[in-house]
N, C-alpha and C positions, 0 to 999 in steps of 0.2 A: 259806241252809241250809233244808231241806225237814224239816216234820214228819212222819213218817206215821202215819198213824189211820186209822180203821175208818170207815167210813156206817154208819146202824141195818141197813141190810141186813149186814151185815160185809164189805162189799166195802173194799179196802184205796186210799188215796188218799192221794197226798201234799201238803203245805200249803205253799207260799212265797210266805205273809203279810208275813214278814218282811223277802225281800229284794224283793217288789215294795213296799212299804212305802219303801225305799233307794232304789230306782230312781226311786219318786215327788218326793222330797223331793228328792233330786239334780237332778231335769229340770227341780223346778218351781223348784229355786235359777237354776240355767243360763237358765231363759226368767224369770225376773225382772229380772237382768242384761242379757239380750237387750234387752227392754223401755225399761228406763230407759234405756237406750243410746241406743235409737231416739228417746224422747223427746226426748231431750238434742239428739239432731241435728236434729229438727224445730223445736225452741224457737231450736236458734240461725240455722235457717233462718227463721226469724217476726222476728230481730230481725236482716235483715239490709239492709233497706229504707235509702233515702237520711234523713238527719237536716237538719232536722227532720220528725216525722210528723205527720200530721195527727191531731187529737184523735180518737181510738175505732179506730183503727190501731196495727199495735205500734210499740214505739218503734226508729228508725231506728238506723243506726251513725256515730258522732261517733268514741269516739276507740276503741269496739271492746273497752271494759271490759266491759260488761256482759255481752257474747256470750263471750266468753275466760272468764268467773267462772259457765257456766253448769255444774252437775255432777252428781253422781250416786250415788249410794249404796244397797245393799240391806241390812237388818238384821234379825236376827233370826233363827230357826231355824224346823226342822223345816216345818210347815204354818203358822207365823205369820210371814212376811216381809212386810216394808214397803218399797217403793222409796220412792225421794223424790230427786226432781230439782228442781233450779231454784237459784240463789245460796248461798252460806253452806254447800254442801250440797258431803259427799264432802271434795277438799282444795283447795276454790275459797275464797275468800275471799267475805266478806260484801258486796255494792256496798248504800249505805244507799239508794239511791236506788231499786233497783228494784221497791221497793213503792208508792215516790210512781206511779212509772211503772206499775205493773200496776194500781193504785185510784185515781191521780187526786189531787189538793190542793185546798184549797178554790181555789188562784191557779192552777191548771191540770188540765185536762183529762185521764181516763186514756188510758193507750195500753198497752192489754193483751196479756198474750203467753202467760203461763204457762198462765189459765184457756180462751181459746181454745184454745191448742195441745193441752191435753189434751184440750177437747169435741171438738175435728175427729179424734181416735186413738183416742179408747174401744174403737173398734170393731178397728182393728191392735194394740190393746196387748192386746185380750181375747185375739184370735188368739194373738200371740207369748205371752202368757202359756200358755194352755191346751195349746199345741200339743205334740204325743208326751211326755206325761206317765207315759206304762207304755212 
């Protein structure tokens, strides 16, 4: 819905703050969703390697728990949404183990996925986030 108002000159103009406003928070819900999708699929393409991996590689597939439990969720409204991907997350279950596995134990080595996979995306997830927001 369009305001109409004046400019100091009196010229008459109309205003659709509002519904660009709508279309903003809509697109930028849709490319939030977009996003964590995509990470979703790169994380489980990171943990798709033979088992065992070598220490400072991600971790391989044994019996395919860990890649099946990876997930996804956007929360929040308007201009404050949070994605968050990785285990426990969305209606995946928790595996207790993939934190051993993403930092390491004092009796083994890590074999990281989640923090990789996001540094190698920054740059596509900026993209799919930003993109046709009007």
């Amino acid at each position: 819905m369009s305001s109409g108002t004046k400019n100091m000159k009196g010229d008459n103009f109309n205003w659709y703050g509002g519904n660009v406003q709508r279309a903003v928070e809509a697109n930028l819900n849709r490319n939030m969703k977009r996003a964590v999708i995509f990470l979703q699929g790169q994380l489980m393409i990171k943990v798709s390697g033979l088992s065992p991996s070598a220490p400072g590689n991600p971790p391989g597939v044994d019996t395919g728990n860990l890649r099946r439990n990876i997930g996804w969720d956007v929360s929040g409204r308007r201009l404050k949404l949070k994605g968050r991907v990785g285990t426990a997350v969305g209606n995946k279950q928790s595996i207790g183990y993939a934190v051993w596995l993403e930092f390491g134990t004092k009796h083994m080595a890590e074999r990281p996925y989640l923090r990789p996979g996001l540094r190698e995306n920054l740059k596509k997830l900026s993209g799919i986030i930003g993109a046709r927001l009007v």
